[in-house]
C-alpha positions in Angstrom: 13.6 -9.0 5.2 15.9 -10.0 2.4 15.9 -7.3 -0.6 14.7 -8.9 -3.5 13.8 -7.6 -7.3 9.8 -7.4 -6.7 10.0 -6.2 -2.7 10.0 -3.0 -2.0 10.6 -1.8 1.9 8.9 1.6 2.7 9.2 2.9 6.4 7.0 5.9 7.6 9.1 6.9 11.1 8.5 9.8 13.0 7.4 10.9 16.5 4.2 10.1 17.8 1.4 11.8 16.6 2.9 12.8 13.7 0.0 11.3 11.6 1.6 8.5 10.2 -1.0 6.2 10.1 -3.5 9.3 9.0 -1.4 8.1 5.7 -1.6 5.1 5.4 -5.0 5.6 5.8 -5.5 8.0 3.2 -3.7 5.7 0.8 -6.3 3.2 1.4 -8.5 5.4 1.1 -9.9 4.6 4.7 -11.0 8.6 5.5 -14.0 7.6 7.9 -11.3 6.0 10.4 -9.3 9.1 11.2 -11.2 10.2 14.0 -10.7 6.6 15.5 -7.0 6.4 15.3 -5.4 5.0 18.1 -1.1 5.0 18.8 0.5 2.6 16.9 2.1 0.0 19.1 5.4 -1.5 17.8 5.0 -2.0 13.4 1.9 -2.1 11.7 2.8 -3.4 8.3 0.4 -2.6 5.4 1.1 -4.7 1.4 0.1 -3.1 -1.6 0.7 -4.8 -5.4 1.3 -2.7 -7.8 3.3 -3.3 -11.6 4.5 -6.5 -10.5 6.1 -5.4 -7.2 4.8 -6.1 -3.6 5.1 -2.7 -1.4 5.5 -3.6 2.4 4.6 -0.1 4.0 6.2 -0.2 7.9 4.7 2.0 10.1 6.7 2.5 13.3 5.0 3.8 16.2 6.4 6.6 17.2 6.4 6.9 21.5 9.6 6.8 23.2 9.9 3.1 24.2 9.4 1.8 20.4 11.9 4.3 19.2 14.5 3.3 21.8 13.9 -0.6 20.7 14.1 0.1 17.0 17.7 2.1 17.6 18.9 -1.2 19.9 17.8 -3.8 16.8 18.3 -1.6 14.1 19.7 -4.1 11.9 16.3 -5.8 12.0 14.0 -2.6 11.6 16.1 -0.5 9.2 17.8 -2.9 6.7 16.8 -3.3 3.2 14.8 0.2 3.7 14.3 1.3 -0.2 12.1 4.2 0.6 11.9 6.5 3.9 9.1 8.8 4.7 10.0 11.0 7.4 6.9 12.8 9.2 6.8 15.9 11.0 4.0 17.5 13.1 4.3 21.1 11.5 2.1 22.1 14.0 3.8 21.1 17.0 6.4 22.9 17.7 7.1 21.6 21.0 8.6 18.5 20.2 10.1 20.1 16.9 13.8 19.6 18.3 12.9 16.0 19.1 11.8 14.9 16.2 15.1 16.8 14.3 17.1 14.5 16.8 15.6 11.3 16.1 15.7 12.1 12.2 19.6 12.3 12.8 19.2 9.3 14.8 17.6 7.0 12.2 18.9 8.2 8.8 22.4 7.5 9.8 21.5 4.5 11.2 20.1 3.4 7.9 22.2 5.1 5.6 24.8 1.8 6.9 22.4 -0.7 5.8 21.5 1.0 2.6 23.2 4.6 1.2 21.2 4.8 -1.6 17.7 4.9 0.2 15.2 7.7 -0.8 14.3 10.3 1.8 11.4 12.1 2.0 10.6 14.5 4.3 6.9 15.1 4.9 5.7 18.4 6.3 2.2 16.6 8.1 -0.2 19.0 9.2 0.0 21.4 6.7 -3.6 22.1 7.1 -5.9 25.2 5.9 -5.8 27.6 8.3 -8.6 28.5 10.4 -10.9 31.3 10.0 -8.5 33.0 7.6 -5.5 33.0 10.2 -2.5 33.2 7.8 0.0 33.5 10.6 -0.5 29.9 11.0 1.1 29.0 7.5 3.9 31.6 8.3 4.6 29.5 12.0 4.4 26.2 9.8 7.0 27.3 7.4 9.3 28.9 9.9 9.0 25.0 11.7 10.0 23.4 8.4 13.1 25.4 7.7 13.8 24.9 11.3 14.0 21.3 10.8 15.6 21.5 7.4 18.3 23.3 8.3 19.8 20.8 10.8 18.3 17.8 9.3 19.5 17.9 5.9 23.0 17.9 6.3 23.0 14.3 7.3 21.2 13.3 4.1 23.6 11.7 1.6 24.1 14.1 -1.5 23.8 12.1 -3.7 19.9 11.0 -3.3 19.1 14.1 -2.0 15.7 14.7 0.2 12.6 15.2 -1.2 10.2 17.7 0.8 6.6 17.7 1.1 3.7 19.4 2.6 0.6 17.0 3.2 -2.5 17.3 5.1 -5.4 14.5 5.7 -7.9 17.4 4.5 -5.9 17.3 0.9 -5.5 13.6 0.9 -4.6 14.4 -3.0 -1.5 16.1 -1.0 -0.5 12.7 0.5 -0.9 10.4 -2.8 1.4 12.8 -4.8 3.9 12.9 -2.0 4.0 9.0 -1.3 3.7 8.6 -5.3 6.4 10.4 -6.8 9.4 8.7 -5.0 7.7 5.5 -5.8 7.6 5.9 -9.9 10.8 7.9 -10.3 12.2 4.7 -12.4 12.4 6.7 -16.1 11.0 9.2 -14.7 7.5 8.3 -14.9 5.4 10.6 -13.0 7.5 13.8 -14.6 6.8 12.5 -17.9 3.0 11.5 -18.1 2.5 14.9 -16.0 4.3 16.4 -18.7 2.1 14.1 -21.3 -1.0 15.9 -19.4 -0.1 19.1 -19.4 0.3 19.0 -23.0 -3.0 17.1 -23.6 -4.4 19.0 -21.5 -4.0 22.1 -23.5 -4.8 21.1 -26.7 -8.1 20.2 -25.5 -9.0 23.2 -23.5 -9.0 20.6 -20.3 -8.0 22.5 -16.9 -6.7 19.1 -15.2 -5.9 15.1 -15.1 -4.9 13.0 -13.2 -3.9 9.4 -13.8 -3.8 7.2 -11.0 -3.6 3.4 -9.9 -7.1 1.3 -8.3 -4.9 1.7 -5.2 -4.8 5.1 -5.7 -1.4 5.7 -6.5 -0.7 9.0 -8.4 1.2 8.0 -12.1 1.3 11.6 -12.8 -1.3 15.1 -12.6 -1.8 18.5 -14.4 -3.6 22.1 -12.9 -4.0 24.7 -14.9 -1.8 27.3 -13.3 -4.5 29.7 -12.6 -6.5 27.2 -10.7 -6.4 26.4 -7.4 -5.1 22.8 -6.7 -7.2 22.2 -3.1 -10.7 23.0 -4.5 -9.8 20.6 -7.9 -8.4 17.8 -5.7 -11.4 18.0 -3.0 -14.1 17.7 -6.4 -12.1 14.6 -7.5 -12.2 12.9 -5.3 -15.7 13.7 -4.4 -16.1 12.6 -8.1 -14.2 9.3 -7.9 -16.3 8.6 -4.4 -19.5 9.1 -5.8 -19.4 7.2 -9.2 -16.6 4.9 -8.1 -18.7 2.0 -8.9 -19.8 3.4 -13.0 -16.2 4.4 -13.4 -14.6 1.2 -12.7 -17.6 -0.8 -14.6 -17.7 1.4 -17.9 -14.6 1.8 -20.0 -16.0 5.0 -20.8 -18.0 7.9 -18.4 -18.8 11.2 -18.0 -20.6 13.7 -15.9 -21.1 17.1 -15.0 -20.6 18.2 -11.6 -21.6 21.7 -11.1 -19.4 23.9 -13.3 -17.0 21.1 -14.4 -17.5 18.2 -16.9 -15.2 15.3 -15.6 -14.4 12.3 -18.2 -13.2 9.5 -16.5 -11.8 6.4 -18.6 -10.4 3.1 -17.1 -7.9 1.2 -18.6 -5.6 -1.9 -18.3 -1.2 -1.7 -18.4 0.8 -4.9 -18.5 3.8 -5.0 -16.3 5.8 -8.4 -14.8 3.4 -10.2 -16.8 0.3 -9.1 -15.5 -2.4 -6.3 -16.1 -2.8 -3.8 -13.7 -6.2 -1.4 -13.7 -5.3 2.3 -13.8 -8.0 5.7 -14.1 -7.9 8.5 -15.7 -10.0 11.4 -15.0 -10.1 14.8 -16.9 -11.9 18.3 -16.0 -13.2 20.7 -18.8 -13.8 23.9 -17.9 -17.6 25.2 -18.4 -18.5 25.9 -21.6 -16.1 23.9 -23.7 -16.7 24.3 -27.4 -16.2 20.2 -27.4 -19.4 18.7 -28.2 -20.2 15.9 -25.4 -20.1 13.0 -28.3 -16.5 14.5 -28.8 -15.2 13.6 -25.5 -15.0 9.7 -26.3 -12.7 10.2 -28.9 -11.0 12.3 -27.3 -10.4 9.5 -24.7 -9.1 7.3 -27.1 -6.2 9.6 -27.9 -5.5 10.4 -24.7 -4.7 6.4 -23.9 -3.3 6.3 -27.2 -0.9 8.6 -26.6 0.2 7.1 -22.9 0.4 3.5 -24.1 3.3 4.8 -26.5 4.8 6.1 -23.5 4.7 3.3 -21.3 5.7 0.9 -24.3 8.8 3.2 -24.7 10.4 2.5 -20.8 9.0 -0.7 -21.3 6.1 -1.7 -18.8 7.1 -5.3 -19.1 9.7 -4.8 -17.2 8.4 -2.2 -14.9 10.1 -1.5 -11.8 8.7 1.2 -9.1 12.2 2.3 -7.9 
């Protein structure tokens, strides 16, 4: 594929069973499939468009006899690779050494075709532990800095690697690690999570999120004292149930047990085009906002980010 301003190549590689597709199907929001995943055979190739830019996710199977063909034409699988996902069973600690071998393997083979790509090391499995057995988050950890500590030396220093715990039971987990990388241009996602956080607490909110139809993750804010797996499961829960109101109303609330989401839609313009985006707040329960408040309160809100985006100037976006 030739490189070209609006393409951008993004390659998921690890062994099999990693759970790479699990992502991909969490970016498309496809949850009901997991239990029907089958081993990717060869390259599944899945397009987003997003801000002007077409994203060509390639997921490489991961058994032996693809990964031997991909090293023998690796010109034609790993040029022109802008962003790299690596995926690791952290539960599988049998093939841990295997998959540290084929990450040397393939990020010096692409390094050669491009030494600026973005590495990303994802941590898959991470999942809550069963019946309250902590020792399993102790074994995954000691598995990651297993794997770090012979993996990273071969990343280039100067983009270094960025690490990630995800899990298919916090697919919130998996759109913030394949988000960020994505919208580092200007920083994007540091700054309208840093927009957030300060929103956020002059309006007594305890979260928001801002993310793309496609559910790509522009930026977030938690309130420290909350945890992040309970908020993340009621969004989307929230965003799954009302998908339909959200998208059709500019404006809409509701309360959801103890928590009184706001959700707002709204349009950007980037590459000459208009690209949907939501935003979603949480207010904790019993807010001293009055509920004919929170509209206006909206407004600011997209008042506020549209002077942010004009400033890095969305008409020339660019993901990477």
């Amino acid at each position: 594929m030739e490189k070209t301003d609006d393409v951008v190549k993004i390659s998921l590689l690890g062994l099999q069973n990693a759970g790479k597709t699990s992502i991909i199907k969490s970016l498309k929001h496809e949850f009901e499939e997991f239990s029907n995943l089958e081993p990717t055979k060869g390259v599944n190739r899945t397009q987003f468009e997003i801000f002007g830019q077409n994203l060509f996710f390639w997921d490489f199977g991961g058994q032996k006899v693809y990964r031997e063909k991909y090293l023998k034409y690796e010109q034609k699988y790993f040029q022109n690779i802008h962003i790299l996902y690596y995926v690791v069973d952290v539960q599988d600690r049998a093939v841990l050494e295997d998959s540290i071998d084929y990450f040397i393997e393939v990020i010096d083979k692409i390094k050669q075709y491009n030494p600026k790509v973005i590495t990303n090391i994802l941590f898959h499995k991470w999942d809550p532990p069963l019946n309250g057995e902590e020792n399993e988050m102790e074994e995954y950890e000691k598995h990651k800095m297993q794997f770090l500590d012979k993996a990273l030396m071969h990343v280039s220093p100067e983009t270094p690697a960025k690490i990630s715990e995800t899990s298919i039971f916090r697919p919130l987990s998996i759109v913030k690690a394949i988000s960020r990388p994505m919208f580092q241009k200007d920083n994007l996602h540091q700054r309208t999570s840093t927009l957030l956080e300060d929103f956020c607490k002059r309006h007594d909110f305890k979260f928001g999120f801002i993310n793309t139809k496609h559910f790509f993750e522009l930026g977030r804010y938690i309130h420290p004292n909350l945890e992040h797996k309970p908020i993340e499961k009621r969004i989307l829960e929230f965003e799954k149930v009302h998908k339909k109101l959200i998208y059709e109303q500019p404006y809409f609330e509701k309360r959801v047990e103890k928590i009184q989401f706001m959700s707002s839609r709204f349009v950007i313009k980037g590459t000459g085009k208009f690209y949907l985006v939501l935003m979603i707040f949480g207010d904790n329960h019993g807010s001293k906002k009055k509920p004919e408040s929170y509209e206006k309160v909206i407004i600011e809100a997209k008042n506020e980010l549209k002077k942010l985006y004009e400033s890095i100037g969305l008409n020339n976006f660019k993901l990477r």
